[in-house]
N, C-alpha and C positions, 0 to 999 in steps of 0.2 A: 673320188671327190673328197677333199676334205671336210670334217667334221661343223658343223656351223657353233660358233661359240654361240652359249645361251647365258645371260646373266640374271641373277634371280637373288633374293633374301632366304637364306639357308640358317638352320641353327648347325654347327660345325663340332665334331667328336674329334678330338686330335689324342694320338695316344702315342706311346713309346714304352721300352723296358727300363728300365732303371740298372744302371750298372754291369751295362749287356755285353761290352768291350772284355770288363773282367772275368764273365762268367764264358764266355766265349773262350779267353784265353786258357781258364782253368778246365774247360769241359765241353770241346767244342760239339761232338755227336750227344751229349747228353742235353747241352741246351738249347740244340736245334731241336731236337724231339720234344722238349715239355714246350717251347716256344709254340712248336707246331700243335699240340694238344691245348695249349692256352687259348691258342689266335681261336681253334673250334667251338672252342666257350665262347670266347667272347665276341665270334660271328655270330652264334645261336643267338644272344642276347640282343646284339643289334635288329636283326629279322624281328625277333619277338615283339620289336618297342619303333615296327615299320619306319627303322632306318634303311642307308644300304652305302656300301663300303666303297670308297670312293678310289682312295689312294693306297698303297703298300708297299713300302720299300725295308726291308732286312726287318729291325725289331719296331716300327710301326706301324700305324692305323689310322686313315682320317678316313671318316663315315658324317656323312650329312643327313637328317633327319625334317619333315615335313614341321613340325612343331617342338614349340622350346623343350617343351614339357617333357616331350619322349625323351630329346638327349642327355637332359639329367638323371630321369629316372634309367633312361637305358644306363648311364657313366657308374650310376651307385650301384646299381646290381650288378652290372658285371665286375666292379669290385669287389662286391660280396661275392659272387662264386669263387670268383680267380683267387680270392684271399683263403676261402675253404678248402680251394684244392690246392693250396701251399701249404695249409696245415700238416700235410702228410710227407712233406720237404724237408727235407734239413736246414735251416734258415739261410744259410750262405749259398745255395742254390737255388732259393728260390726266386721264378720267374715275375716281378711284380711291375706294373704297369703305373704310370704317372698320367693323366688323364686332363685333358685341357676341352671346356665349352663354352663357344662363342655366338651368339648372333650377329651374322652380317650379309654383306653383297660375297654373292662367287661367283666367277665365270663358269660354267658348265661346258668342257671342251670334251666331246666325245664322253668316257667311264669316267674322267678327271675330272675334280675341282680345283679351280687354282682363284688365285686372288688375295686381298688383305683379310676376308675372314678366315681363309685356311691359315696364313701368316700369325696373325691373332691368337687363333685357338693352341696353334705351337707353343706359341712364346707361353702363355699361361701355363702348356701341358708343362713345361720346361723349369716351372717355379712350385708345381707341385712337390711335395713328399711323396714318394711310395706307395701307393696303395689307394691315395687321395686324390679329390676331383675339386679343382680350382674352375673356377667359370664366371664370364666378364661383366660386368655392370650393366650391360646392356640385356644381357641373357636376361640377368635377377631381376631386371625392372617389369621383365613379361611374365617370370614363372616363380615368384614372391607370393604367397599364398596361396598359389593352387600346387605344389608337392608340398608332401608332408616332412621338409626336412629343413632343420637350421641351419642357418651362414654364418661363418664373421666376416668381415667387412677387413680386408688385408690392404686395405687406402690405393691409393695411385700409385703404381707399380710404370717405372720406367724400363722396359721392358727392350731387350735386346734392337738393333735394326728400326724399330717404329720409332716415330717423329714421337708422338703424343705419349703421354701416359695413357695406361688403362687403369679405370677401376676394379679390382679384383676381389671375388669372396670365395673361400674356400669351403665345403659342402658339410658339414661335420656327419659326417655319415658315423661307422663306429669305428671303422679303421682311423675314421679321421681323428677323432676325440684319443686316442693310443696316444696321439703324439701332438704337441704344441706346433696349434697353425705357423706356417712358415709366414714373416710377415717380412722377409725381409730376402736378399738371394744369397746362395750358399756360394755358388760359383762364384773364384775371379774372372772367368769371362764375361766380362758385362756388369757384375755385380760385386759389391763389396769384400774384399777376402776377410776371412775370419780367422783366428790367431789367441792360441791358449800360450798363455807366460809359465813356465815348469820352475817349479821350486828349484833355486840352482842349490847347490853343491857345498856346502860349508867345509872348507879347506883347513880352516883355521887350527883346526889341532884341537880345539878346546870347545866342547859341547853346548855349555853357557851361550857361546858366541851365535850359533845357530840364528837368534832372532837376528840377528845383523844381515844374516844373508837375505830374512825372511822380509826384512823391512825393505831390502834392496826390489827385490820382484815386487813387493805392494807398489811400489812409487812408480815401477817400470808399467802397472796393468794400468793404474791410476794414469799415467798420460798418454798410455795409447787408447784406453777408453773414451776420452775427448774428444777423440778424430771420429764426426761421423760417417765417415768414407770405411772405418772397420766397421768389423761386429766379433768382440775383443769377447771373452767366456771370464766370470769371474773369479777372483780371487778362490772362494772356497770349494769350488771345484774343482782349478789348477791342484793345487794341495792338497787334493786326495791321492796323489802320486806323491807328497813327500816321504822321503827313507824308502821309495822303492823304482829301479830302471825298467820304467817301461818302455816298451816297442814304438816308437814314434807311431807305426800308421795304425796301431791299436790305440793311442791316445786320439787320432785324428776319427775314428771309428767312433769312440768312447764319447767323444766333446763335440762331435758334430764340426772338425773346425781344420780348414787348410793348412796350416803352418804351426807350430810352436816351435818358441824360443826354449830353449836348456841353457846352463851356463855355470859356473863356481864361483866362488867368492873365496879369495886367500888372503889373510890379515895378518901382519908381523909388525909389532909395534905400530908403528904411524903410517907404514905403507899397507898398501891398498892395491888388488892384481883381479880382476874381473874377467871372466873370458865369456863371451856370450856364441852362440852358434843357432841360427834359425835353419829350420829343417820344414818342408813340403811332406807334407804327413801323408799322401797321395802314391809318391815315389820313394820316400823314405832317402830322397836328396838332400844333400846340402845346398843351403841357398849361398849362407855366408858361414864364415865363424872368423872372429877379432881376439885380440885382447888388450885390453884399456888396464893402463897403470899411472897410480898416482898416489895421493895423500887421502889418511882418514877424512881427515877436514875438505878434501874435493869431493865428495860422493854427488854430492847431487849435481857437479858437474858429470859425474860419471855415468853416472843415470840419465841425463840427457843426451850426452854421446850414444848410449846405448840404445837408447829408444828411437832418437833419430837415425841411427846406422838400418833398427829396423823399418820403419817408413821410406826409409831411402834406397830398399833391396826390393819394396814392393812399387816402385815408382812407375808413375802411369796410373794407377789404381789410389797412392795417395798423396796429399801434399804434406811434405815435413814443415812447411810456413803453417798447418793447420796446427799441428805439435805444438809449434813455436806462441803462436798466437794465444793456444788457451790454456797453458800451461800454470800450473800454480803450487805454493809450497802448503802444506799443512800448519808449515810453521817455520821461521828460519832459525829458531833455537834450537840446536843440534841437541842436545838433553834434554828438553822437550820432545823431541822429536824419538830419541831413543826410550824414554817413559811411553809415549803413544804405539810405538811398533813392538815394544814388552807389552804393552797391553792388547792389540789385538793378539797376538799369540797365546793368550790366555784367555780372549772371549772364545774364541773359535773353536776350543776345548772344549763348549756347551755343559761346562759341568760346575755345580753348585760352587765348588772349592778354586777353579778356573775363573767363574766371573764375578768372583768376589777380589782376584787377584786383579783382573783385569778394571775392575771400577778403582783400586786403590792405585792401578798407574795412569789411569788417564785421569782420574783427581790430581792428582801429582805433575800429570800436564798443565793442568787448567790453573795450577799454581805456580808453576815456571812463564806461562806465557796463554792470559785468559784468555788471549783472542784467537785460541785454536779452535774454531768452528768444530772440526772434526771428531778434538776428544771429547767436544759437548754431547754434539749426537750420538758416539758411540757411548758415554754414560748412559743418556736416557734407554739406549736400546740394551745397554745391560741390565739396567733396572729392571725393561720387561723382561729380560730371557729368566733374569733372577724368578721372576713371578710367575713362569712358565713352568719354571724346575721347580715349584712347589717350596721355597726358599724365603718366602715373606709371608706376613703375617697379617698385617697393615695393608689392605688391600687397598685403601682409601689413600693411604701416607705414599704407597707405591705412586700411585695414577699420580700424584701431585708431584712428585720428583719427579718421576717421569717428565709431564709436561712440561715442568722450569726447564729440565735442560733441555729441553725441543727449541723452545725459546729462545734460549742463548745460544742454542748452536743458530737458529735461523737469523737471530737480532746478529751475529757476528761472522753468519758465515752467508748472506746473500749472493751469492755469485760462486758461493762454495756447492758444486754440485751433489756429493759425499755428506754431507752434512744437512743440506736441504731434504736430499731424499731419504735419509736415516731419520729425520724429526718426521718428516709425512709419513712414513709406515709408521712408527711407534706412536703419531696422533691417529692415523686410521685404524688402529688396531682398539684403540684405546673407545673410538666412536667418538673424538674431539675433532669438532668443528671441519666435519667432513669434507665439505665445499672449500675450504683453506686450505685443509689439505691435498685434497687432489692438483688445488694449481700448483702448490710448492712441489708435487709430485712432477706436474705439467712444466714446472721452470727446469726442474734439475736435469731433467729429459732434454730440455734446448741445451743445457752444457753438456750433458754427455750423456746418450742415448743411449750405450751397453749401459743403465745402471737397472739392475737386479731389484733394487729395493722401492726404486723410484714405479717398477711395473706392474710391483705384488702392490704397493701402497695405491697404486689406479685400479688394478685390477677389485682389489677389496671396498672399494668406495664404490666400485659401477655397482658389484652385488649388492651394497647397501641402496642403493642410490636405484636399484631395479632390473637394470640391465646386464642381465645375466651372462648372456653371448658373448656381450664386450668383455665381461670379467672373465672369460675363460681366454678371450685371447690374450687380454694383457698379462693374466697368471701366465699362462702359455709361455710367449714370450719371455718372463721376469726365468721362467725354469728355464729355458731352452737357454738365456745367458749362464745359466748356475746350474748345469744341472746335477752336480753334486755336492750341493751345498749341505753342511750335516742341518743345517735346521730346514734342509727341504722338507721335510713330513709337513709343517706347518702347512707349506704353498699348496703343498699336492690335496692335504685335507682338502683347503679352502677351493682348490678347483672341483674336488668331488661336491663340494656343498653347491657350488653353481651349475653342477652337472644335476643335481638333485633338482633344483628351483629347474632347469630347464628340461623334467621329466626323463631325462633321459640315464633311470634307476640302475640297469645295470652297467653302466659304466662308472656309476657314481661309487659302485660297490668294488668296482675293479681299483679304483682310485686312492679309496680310503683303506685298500688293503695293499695299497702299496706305499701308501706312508705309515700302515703300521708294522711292513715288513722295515720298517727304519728304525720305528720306535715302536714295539707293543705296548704301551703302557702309556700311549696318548687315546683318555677319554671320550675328547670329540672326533678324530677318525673313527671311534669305535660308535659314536651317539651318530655319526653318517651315515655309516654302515648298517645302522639297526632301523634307520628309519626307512632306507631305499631299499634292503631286503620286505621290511613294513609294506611297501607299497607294491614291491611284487609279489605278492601275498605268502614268501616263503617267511609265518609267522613266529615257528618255532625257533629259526635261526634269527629271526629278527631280536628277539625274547633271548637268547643266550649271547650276541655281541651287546645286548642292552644289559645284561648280568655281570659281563667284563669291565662295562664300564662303571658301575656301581661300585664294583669289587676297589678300582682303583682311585674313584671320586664317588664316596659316598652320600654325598652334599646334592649331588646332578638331583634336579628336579623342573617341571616344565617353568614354573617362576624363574630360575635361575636361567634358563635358554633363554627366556627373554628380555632379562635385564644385557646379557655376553653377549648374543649375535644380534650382528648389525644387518640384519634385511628388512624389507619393506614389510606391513605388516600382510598383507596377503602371503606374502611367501612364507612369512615367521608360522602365521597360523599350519599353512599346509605342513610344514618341516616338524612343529610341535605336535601336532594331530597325528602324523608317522609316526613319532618315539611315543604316542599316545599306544598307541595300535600296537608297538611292541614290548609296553608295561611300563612305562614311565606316570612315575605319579607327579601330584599339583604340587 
């Protein structure tokens, strides 16, 4: 006799391997065996936390659990072991699991569960990172203060096959906090593809020429970043590959990202020869490759050809009418235009002698043609990097230039996304009129959603503003577009300081010693570090990264942290009390 179906409200454990195809193909008797010592772990864990394992096919797991509460706490610990016993792995074999939990209805057929919450719980498992436990809004609305662990809130997630969105929040356990919440899907199946622009190739014979090529890929990231149908990696990470041939599927590795474009640029008097080539950084395929010839004076025809050839190789996934529709120039004065692209090539240098060049070409813009939104914002934001690099003196005359050109770039660049969100970081940073700045953050995000600066400038306003969680995911985010931006140390600080505010010390310590593995000789990564060692009562070492930072800002005192950081005062006081506890005077 057949089985009688039973329907009932289950909290639902969906799991799978992350990358199991390839580890399969590299090592198939080695990764049936740790799979098979994994699955034992992570059966132990289920039992322990009276679940019981419903379904298993090849490298998954769906286990349904009497209570919400077990299958999160079950999903985080078996993280936690599974992640221990990869430690002793080689990284590129390890077996790591993606983990999805849902509350809902499931039929009960026989040992099986089927139905929309098993459905659910996949899709979710499916949107996880590696190691991380994503779980649905429904879950969080029962088991939200009774475990001991933080979420971020990853919004409505339209979510492969289901009619509806779900809401989704990812568990920040500690594996989770490693890596910048996914708030967005990495797959083109289903989900938006993601595409890094590569420094093309300066043909030109003459070294000078270089920024021409450099200004050609700005313009090509600048309007596929528009399209919110990508999720497009920023400029100063692209460009950590300039002057060297990387491995396509080590770039796609490196950037987190499906496709990049590669391409040269060859200039012989007044002609102009582009060859552009998009490669699947997956299979290390060609998708396309062109080449577009014409006149100096066509470029930005050429750059639209090019940009649109790309939209139109990923078609299905996006619209080149969207290209078309938000498209915009920085400036149609071509010497304008060549002063602004010498000058970013000289901010991005981060060095005293670099952005002092870089403010005397984008002033030079702003004298050819005022109404360049763009080289407003990028002055103000050199002014602060000048301020950063210890390079001003007038700390008071700083913050006032700064702010004018915020101004002018937002009074003339309203619709300029680029420009909007470079005046909202350099007023968030600044602690100017924080609530302004978050919407100008919030506007430039409706024009173009890859923007980097638009997510550090929200993320740093939530920490001011209290909301610490939020600020780790929109930092999050702002890196996961840039994640090798050289003035990343900045973001990664500010994310350990919001790791701090949300007690969770040693990661906060992991954090700020990965932005000073960028820069040793940044002060407040090292004033992070002294405080959340502080608080794990390792005092001694708390006392000698508080000594480094003396050593290199001898000014640092608790008055001075509290005029700088921008938190609420509960949090000011707890963060000033730490670098109390690790010798910080008044």
């Amino acid at each position: 006799m057949a089985a009688k179906a039973d329907r009932k409200l289950a909290a639902i454990l969906a799991a799978d391997v992350a990358g199991y195809s390839r580890l399969i193909a590299e090592d198939e008797s080695g990764t049936i065996e740790a799979l098979t010592h994994n699955r034992a772990i992570f059966s132990a864990v289920i039992q322990d936390h009276n679940g019981r394992i419903a379904n298993t096919a090849g490298d998954s797991v769906v286990a349904d659990f009497h209570t919400a509460t077990d299958a999160v706490r079950c999903a985080v610990s078996a993280q936690a072991k599974l992640a221990a016993q990869n430690e002793r792995v080689p990284k590129d074999r390890q077996v790591r699991f993606r983990m999805g939990v849902h509350l809902g209805d499931v039929v009960r057929h026989g040992d099986d569960i089927l139905g929309d919450g098993v459905n659910i719980a996949a899709r979710l498992e499916s949107i996880a990172l590696p190691g991380t436990v994503v779980i649905s809004g429904s879950l969080y609305d029962v088991v939200e203060g009774k475990v001991p662990f933080q979420f971020v809130d990853l919004g409505q997630k339209q979510l492969k096959n289901l009619e509806r969105p779900v809401r989704a929040y990812q568990v920040l356990t500690e594996e989770g906090l490693k890596q910048p919440p996914r708030l967005w899907c990495f797959s083109t199946d289903g989900g938006r593809p993601s595409i890094a622009v590569l420094p093309f190739e300066n043909l030109t014979g003459e070294a000078e020429q270089g920024y021409f090529a450099d200004g050609l890929v700005e313009d090509i990231i600048t309007a596929l970043s528009h399209n919110p149908m990508l999720v497009v990696i920023a400029r100063h990470s692209s460009f950590a590959y300039k002057g060297r041939s990387p491995n396509i599927q080590q770039v796609g590795r490196e950037l987190g990202v499906r496709y990049a474009l590669e391409g040269s640029v060859r200039k012989w008097g007044e002609k102009l020869r582009i060859t552009g080539q998009l490669n699947d950084t997956e299979t290390g395929a060609h998708v396309w490759a062109d080449r577009f010839d014409g006149l100096a004076s066509d470029m930005f025809d050429l750059q639209d050809a090019i940009t649109e050839r790309v939209v139109g190789a990923l078609d299905g996934e996006v619209r080149v009418s969207e290209i078309k529709r938000q498209r915009r120039r920085p400036t149609n004065d071509l010497t304008a235009y060549d002063s602004l692209i010498r000058g970013l090539g000289c901010f991005y240098e981060h060095t005293p002698q670099g952005t002092a060049q870089a403010l005397a070409h984008f002033k030079h813009a702003i004298e050819l043609d005022p109404s360049c939104a763009v080289a407003w914002g990028y002055s103000g934001a050199t002014l602060l990097l000048r301020r950063t690099l210890g390079c001003i003196q007038n700390i008071a005359e700083n913050a006032r230039e700064c702010i004018e050109c915020c101004e002018q770039a937002i009074l003339r660049g309203s619709d300029d996304a680029e420009a909007l969100s470079l005046a909202a970081l350099v007023q968030v940073c600044l602690g100017h009129e924080l609530v302004r700045s978050t919407e100008l953050a919030e506007r430039s995000i409706t024009l173009n959603p890859n923007s980097p600066f638009s997510w550090y400038a929200i993320g740093l306003a939530k920490l001011a503003a209290g909301n610490a969680a939020e600020a780790v995911a929109a930092i999050g985010r702002g890196i996961r577009l840039n994640p090798r931006d050289p003035a990343g140390y900045a973001y990664v600080g500010s994310y350990a300081l919001a790791l701090f505010v949300l007690k969770n010390y040693s990661e906060a310590v992991k954090h700020a010693e990965r932005a000073l593995a960028v820069r040793p000789t940044w002060a407040p990564a090292l004033r992070i570090k002294a405080a959340s060692l502080a608080k794990l009562d390792m005092t001694e070492a708390a006392r000698m990264a508080l000594l480094q930072a003396r050593k290199i800002d001898p000014h640092g005192s608790s008055s001075l942290m509290a005029r700088m950081i921008q938190l609420p005062s509960s949090d000011l006081e707890a963060y000033i009390g730490a670098l109390k506890l690790a010798g910080l005077e008044e």
